[in-house]
C-alpha positions in Angstrom: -131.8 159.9 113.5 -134.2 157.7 115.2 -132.2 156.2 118.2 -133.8 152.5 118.6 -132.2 152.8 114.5 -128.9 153.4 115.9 -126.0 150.7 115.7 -124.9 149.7 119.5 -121.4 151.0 120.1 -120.2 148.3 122.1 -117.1 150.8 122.8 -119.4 153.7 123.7 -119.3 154.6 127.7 -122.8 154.9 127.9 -122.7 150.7 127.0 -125.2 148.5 129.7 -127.7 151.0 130.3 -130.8 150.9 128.4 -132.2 153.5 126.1 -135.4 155.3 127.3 -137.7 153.3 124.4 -136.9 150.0 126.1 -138.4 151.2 129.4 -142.1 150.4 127.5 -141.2 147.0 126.4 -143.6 144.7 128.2 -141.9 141.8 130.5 -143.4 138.4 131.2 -142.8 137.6 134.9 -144.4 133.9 134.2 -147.8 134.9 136.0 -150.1 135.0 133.1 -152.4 132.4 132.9 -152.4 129.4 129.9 -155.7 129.7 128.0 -158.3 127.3 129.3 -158.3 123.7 127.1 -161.0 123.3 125.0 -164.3 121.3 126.7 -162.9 122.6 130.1 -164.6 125.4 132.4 -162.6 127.5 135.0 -163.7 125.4 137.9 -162.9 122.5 136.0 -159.7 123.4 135.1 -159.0 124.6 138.7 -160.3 121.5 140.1 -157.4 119.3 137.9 -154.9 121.5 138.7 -155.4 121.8 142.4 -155.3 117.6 142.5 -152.3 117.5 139.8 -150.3 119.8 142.3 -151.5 117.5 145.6 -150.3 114.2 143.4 -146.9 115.9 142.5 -146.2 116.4 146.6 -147.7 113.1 146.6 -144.7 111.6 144.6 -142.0 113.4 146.1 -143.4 112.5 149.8 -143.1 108.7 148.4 -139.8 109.2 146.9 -138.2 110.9 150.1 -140.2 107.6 152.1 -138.4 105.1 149.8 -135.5 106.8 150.4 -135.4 106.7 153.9 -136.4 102.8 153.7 -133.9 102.3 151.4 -131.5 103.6 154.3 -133.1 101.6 156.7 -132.8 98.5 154.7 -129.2 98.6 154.1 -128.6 99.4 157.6 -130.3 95.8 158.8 -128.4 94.2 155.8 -124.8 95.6 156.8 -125.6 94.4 160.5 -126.7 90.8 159.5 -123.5 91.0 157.2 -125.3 90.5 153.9 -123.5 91.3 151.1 -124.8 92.6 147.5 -123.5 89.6 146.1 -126.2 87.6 148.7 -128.9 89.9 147.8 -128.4 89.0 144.0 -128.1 85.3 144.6 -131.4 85.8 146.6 -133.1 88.0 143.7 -131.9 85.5 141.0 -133.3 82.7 143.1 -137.0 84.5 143.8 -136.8 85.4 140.0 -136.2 82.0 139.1 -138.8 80.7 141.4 -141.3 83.1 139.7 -140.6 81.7 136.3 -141.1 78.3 137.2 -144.8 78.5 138.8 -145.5 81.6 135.9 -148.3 80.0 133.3 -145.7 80.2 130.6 -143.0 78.2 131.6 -145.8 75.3 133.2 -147.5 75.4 129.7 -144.2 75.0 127.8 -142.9 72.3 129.7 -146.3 70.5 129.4 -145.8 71.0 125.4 -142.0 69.7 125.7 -142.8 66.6 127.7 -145.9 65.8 124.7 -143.5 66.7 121.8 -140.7 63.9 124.2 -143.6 61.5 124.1 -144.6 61.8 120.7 -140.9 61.9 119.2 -140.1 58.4 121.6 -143.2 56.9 120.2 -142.5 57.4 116.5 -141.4 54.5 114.4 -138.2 57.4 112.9 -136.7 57.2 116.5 -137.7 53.5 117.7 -135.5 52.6 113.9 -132.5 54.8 114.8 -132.0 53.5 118.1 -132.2 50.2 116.9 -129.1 51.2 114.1 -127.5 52.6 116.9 -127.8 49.3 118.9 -126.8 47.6 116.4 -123.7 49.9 114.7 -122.7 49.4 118.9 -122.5 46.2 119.2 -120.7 45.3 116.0 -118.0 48.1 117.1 -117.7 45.7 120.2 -117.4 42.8 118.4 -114.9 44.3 115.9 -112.8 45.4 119.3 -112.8 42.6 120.8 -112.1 40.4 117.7 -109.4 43.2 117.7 -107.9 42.0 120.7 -108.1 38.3 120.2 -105.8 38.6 117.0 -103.2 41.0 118.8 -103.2 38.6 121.9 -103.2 35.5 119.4 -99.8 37.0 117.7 -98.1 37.6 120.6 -98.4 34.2 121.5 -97.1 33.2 118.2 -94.1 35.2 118.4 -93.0 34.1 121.6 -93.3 30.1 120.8 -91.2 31.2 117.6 -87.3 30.0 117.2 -86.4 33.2 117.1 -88.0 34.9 120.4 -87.0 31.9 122.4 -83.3 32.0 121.1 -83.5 35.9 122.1 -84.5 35.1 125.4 -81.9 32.1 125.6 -79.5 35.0 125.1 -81.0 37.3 127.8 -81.3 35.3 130.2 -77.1 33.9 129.7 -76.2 37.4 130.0 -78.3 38.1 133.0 -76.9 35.1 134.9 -73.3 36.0 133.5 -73.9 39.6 135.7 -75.6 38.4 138.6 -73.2 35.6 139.4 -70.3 38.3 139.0 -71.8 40.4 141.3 -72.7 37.9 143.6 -68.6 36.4 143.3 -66.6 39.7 143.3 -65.1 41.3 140.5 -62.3 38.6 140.6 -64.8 36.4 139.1 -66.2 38.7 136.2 -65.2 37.7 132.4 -62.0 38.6 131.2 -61.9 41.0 128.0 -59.9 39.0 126.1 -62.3 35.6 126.9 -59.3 33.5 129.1 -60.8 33.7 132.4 -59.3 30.1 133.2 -56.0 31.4 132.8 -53.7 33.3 135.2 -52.7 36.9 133.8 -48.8 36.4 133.3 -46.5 38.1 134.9 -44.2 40.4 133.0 -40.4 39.3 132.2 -38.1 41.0 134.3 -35.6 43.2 132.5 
């Protein structure tokens, strides 16, 4: 039987090493050469290979020098005491500045202050502010007619019978307390209404 037919034996002691009709097999070590792009010649394609290996240890020389700038600048920034929270106020600010001198944001407020002027100069808005003028200053005069009534009643109620017998009444009992007070609790009303009168003694037994 033809031996590169066989089966492997995975459990054969002779597992690993290779058979004598693999030693032919060719191997690419990565050296051949790509064929040339169409339109190209040799020198061409040497000459665009030579300066796309110089611009690729062009790039990495740049990275490693941002790098090491990078370093530098938070160095400077750690001894000034700047924090990341200053250099993002800072970037915000400088981006913010940016927009507002940028030709967009100059043209678009120049469009909103036109559409302003044209929307305050139309007859739509000049008719609602005057309803809104107006709806105001009937809701002041309701208010205030409001007020007139409510202070016009309570001056009713307290030239009425009733209000001044009520405050008759307050004003008795407020004396009544105040002049105890003032006498000693000798002096206060009696329970039973007989303040005149002694308290009788009780009959002896």
């Amino acid at each position: 039987m033809d031996p590169a037919s066989q089966d492997i034996n995975l459990n054969s002691p002779n597992k690993g090493l290779l058979s004598d009709t693999m030693t032919d097999v060719p191997v690419d070590t990565g050296t051949a050469r790509t064929s040339i792009p169409e339109g190209l010649t040799e020198a061409e394609e040497e000459e665009l290979r030579s300066e796309l290996t110089k611009v690729e240890e062009e790039i990495v020389t740049l990275r490693q020098v941002l790098a090491a700038k990078e370093r530098h600048c938070g160095e400077l920034k750690r001894k000034l005491g700047l924090t990341p929270l200053d250099g993002l106020k800072q970037n915000l600010s400088k981006s913010w500045h940016d927009v507002q001198v940028s030709n967009a944001y100059v043209k678009t407020s120049e469009k909103l202050g036109e559409w302003n002027e044209k929307v305050t100069q139309s007859d739509l808005y000049k008719k609602t502010q005057e309803t809104l003028s107006q709806a105001g200053q009937k809701t002041s005069a309701a208010l205030s007619n409001v007020g007139s009534a409510i202070s016009r009643k309570l001056g009713d109620m307290r030239n009425s019978a009733t209000f001044k017998s009520f405050e008759d009444r307050v004003g008795t009992i407020k004396s009544k307390v105040v002049g105890g007070r003032e006498n000693g609790s000798d002096n206060l009303p009696s329970p039973t209404g007989s303040s005149d009168k002694p308290l009788q003694d009780h009959p002896p037994f």
